[in-house]
N, C-alpha and C positions, 0 to 999 in steps of 0.2 A: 498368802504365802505360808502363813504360821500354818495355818490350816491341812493344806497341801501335806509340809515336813511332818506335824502330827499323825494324818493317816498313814504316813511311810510309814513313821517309828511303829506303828499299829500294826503294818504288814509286816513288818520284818520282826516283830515280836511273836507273833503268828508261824512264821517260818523257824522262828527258831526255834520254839515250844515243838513244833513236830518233827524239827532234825533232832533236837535232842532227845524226844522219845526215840527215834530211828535207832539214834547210837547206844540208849540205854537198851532196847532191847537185841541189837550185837554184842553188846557187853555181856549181858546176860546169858544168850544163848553159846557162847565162846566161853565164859568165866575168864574174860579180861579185858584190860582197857585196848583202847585201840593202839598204842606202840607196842604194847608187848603181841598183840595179834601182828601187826606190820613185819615184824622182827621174825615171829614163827614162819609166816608167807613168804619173806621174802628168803629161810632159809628152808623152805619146800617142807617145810615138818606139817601142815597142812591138808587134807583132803582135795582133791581137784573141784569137790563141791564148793568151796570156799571160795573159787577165783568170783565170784558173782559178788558174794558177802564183801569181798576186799575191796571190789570197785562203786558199792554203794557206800561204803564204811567211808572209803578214802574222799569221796565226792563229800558225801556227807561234813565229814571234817573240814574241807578246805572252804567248803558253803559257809557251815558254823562260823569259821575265823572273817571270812569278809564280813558276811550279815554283822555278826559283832562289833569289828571294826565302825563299820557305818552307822549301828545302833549309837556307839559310843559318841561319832561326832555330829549325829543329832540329839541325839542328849545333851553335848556341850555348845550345841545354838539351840535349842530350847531356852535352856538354861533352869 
């Protein structure tokens, strides 16, 4: 069982190292974080290129917060 929960935390360590470059290179190529990009989008200040970048951005992000989450309460049964 230990076993099992350690390759999880393994993959989702995995996943998150490469969402987080995702985001860092949105960040980058925008010159902002991701709510001030959400803010700009959502008030059409924007390119129509950008609808693609918002819905990988937004995926991205909400992925980051679960993996997380789940990281965190395998870390707290690890222990």
């Amino acid at each position: 069982m230990t076993e099992h929960l350690k390759r999880r935390l393994s993959e989702i360590e995995q996943q998150v190292s490469e969402l987080e470059k995702t985001v860092n290179d949105l960040e980058g190529r925008y010159g902002v974080s991701w709510e001030v990009f959400e803010e700009k989008f959502k008030r059409g200040d924007l390119a129509e290129e950008a609808d693609l970048d918002y819905i990988e951005w937004q995926a991205s992000m909400e992925l980051l917060k679960e993996l997380r989450r789940e990281r965190d309460q395998l870390m707290e049964v690890l222990g």
